[in-house]
C-alpha positions in Angstrom: 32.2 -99.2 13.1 35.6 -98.3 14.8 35.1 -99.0 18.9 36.1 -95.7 21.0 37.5 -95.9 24.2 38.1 -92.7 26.7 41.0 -91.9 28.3 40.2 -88.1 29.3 43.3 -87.0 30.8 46.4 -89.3 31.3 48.6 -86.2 31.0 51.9 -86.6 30.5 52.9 -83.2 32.5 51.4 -80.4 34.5 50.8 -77.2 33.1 54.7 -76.6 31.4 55.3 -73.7 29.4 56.2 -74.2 25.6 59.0 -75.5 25.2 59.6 -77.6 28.5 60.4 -81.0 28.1 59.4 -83.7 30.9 61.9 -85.9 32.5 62.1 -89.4 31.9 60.5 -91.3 34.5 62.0 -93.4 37.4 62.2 -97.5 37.3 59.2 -99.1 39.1 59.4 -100.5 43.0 58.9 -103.4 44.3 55.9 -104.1 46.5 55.1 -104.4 50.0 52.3 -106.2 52.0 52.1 -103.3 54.7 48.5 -102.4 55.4 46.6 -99.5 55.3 43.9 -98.6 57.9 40.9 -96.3 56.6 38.1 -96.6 53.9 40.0 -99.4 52.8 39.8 -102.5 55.1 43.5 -103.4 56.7 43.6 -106.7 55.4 43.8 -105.0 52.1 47.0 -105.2 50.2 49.1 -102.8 50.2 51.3 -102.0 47.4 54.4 -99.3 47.6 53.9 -96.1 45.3 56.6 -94.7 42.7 56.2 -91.0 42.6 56.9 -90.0 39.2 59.0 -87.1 38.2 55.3 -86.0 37.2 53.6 -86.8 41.0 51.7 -89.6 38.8 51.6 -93.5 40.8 52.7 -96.5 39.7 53.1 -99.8 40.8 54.3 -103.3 39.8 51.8 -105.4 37.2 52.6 -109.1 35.7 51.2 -108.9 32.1 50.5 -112.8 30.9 52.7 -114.0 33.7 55.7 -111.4 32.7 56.7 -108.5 34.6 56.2 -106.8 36.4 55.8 -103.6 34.8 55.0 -100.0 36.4 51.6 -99.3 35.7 50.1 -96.2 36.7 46.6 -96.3 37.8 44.3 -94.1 36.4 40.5 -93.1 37.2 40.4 -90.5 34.1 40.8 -93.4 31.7 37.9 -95.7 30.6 40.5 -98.1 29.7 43.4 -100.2 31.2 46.0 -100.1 28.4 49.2 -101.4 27.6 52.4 -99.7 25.8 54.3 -101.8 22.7 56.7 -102.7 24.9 54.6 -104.9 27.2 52.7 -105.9 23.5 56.1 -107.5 22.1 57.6 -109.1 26.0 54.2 -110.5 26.9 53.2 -111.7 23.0 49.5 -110.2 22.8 47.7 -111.0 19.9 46.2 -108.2 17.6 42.5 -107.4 18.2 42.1 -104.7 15.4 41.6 -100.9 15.8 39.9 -98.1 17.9 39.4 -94.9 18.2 41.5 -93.3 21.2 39.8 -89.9 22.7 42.6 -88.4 24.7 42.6 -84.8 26.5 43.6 -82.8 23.8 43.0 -85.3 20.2 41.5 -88.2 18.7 43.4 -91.1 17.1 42.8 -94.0 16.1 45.4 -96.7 17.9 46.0 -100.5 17.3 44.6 -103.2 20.0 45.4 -106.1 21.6 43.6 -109.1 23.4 45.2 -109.2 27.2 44.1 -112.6 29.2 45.4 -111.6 32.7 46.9 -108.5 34.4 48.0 -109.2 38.0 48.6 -105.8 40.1 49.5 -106.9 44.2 47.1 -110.5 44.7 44.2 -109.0 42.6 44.2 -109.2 38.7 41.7 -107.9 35.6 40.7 -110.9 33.1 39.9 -111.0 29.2 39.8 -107.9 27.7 41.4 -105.6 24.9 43.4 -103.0 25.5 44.7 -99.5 23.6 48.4 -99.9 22.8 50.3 -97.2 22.9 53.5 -95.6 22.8 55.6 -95.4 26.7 57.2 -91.9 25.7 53.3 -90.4 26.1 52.2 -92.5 28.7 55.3 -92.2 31.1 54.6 -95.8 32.5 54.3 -99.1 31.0 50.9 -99.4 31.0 47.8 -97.7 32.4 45.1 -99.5 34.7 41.6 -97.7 33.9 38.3 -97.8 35.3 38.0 -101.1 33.5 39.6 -102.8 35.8 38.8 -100.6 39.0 35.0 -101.3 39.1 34.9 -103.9 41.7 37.6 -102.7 43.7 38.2 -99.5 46.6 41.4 -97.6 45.7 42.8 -95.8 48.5 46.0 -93.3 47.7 47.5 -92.4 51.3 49.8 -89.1 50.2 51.8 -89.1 53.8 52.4 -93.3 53.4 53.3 -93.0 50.1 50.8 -96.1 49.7 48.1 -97.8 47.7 45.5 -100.1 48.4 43.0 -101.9 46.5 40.4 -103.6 48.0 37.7 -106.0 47.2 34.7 -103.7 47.2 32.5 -106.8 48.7 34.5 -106.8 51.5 32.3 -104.4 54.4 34.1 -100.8 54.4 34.5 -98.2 57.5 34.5 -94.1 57.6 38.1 -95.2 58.9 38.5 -91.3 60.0 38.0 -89.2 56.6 36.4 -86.0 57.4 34.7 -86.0 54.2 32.6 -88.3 52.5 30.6 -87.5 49.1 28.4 -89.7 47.1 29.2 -89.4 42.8 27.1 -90.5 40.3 28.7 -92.8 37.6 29.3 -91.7 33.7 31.4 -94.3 31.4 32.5 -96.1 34.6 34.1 -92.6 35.9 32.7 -91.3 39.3 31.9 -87.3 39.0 31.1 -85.0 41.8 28.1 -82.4 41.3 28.3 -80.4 44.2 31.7 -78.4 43.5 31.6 -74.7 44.1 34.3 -73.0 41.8 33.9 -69.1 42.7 30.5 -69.5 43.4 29.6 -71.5 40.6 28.5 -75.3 40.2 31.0 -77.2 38.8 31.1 -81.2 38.0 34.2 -82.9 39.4 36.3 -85.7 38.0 39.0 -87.2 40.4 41.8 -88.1 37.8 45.3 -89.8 39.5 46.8 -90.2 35.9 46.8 -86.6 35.1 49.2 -84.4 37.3 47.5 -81.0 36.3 44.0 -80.0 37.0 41.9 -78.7 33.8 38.8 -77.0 33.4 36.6 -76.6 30.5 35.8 -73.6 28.9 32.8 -73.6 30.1 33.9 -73.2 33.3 35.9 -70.3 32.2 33.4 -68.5 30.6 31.1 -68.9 34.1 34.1 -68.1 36.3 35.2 -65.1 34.3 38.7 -66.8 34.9 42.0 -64.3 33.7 44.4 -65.6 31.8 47.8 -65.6 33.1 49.9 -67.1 30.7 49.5 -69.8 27.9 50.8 -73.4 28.4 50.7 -76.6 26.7 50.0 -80.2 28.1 50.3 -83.2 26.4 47.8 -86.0 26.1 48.5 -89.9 25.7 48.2 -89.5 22.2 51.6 -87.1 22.4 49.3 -84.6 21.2 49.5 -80.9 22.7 46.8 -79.0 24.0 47.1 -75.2 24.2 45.4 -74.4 27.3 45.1 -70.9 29.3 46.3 -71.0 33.1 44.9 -68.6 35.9 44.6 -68.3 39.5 41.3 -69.2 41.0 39.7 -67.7 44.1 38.2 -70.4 45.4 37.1 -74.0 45.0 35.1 -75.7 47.7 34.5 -79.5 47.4 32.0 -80.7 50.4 32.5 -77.8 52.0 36.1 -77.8 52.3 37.7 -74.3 50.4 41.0 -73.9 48.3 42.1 -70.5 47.9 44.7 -69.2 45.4 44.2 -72.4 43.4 46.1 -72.6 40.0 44.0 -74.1 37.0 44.5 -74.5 33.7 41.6 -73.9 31.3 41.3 -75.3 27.8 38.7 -76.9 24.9 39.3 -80.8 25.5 37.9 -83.6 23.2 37.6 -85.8 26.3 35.1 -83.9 28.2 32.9 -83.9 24.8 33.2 -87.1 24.6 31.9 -87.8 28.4 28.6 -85.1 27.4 30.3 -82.6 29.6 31.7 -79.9 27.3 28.7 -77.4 28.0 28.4 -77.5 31.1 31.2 -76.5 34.0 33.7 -79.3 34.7 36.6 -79.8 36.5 39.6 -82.5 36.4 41.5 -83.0 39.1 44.8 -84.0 38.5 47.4 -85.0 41.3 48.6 -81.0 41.7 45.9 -80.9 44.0 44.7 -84.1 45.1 48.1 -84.5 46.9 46.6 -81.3 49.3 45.1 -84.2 50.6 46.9 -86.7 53.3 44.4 -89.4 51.8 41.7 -89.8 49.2 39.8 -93.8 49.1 38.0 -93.7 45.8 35.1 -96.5 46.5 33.6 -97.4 42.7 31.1 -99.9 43.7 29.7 -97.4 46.3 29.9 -94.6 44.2 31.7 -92.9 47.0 34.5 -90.6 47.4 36.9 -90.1 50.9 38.7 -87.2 51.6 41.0 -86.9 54.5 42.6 -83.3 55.0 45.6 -82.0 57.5 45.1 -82.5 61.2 44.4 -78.6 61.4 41.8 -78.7 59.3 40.2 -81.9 60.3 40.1 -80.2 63.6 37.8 -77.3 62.2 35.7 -79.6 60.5 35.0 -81.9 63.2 34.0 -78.1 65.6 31.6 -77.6 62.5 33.6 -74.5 61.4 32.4 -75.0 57.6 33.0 -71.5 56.4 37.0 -72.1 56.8 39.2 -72.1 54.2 43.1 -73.8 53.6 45.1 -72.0 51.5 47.6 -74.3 50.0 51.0 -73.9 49.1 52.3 -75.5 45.8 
């Protein structure tokens, strides 16, 4: 039996039109040692963020001792991955076949046995890995939740930074206004208490995708209106035809979006996580980056959100019923 792996969104775009064509992306940084105060402890390392023509992150990874390479880092994806680029440069033997469940298909893709990834001083050991093709990943390489389990990943929006920490190593508040437990599925942390116009919605927090999709079922719930068709593209370089709209509202820990644009569509990926029939949300980096920080804490099961002075100021007066409107 073929092994499966899951990597739900890893979209290549946002929400484009038919007939857009994404941009090439950008060569990687180098990195930096600054550090990072927060959720993450500031002896963490710190490692300098690309900002793809697609808001995506990457940063620089040694593969086998060669590199580096810009890998993006991505908490929709089960699995840390590699392109046939990095295959060929760092020699990885062939470790058979698997089935590949992206966001909008499912293939089967070739595999390879990696011994050592290094990403900043940390690294990911023994394990095999998707290969796939750079042109749908738009990055070397992918680092999934494989290789995030024992580690806090902190994106700071207004730095322009990342940080991964040891999650051993005792953690702080550090100042986020908004703290909410997740419960694990597949290695991927979902939030349960989302309110998407007044309905419950489950919440994954995906950096690898830059649009945000719902499910049908949240459609149906939501009564959503279309406003115009668009397709995305999964790591596969499959399209999926999805419907985009405007939503009223989404509240996550009490915090409310207004005006937020989602796109809507029937994904293999969120059948594949058991969450097809009931309402679910991705949340891709269109609206993550609302935030000025978000520390994603996998050992914990914990989520941080840290939100614009002007709002943090509301929250902290225990004005709850306030919403942000966000500009995009």
């Amino acid at each position: 039996m073929t092994a499966r792996f899951i990597l739900a969104t890893a979209l290549l775009g946002a929400s484009l039109p038919a007939g857009a064509e994404p941009e090439a992306s950008p060569p990687a940084p180098a990195a930096t040692s600054t550090a990072t105060a927060g959720i993450v402890d500031p002896a963490a390392e710190t490692l300098l963020l690309e900002e793809e023509r697609y808001r995506r992150l990457t940063l620089p990874v040694r593969v086998e001792g060669t590199g580096p390479f810009a890998f993006m880092i991505d908490t929709g994806s089960q699995a840390t991955a590699v392109t046939h680029k990095i295959r060929e440069l760092a020699g990885l033997a062939p470790a058979g076949t698997a089935t590949l469940v992206g966001m909008a298909s499912r293939r089967e893709v070739e595999l390879a046995n990696v011994g050592r990834i290094e990403f900043g001083t940390n690294s990911y050991t023994n394990f095999t890995a998707p290969v796939l093709e750079r042109a749908n990943v738009g990055a070397d390489g992918i680092i999934g939740l494989d290789a995030l389990q024992d580690f806090r990943v902190l994106i700071d929006f207004r730095a322009q930074t990342i940080s991964v920490e040891d999650a051993s190593v005792k953690e702080s508040r550090g100042g986020f206004e908004i703290v909410v437990r997740a419960k694990s599925r597949l290695g991927q942390l979902l939030i349960t208490d989302a309110i998407v116009e007044g309905v419950r919605a489950t919440v994954i927090i995906d950096t690898g995708a830059q649009a945000s999709l719902g499910n049908l079922a949240l459609r149906e719930k939501i009564r959503a209106r279309r406003a115009q068709e668009v397709i995305t593209t999964d790591v596969n370089g499959v399209g999926i035809l999805g419907e985009l709209a405007v939503v009223r509202t989404l509240s996550i820990a009490g915090l409310s979006l207004v005006h937020v644009p989602l796109t809507f569509a029937d994904a293999p990926a969120f059948a594949a996580l058991g969450l097809d029939d009931e309402p679910v949300l991705s949340i891709g980096m269109q609206h993550l980056a609302l935030f000025d920080r978000v520390a994603i804490d996998f050992a914990r099961k914990r989520i941080a959100f840290d939100v614009p002075a002007d709002i943090a100021r509301a929250i902290r007066l225990g004005q709850r019923g306030g919403s942000y409107r966000a500009r995009y």
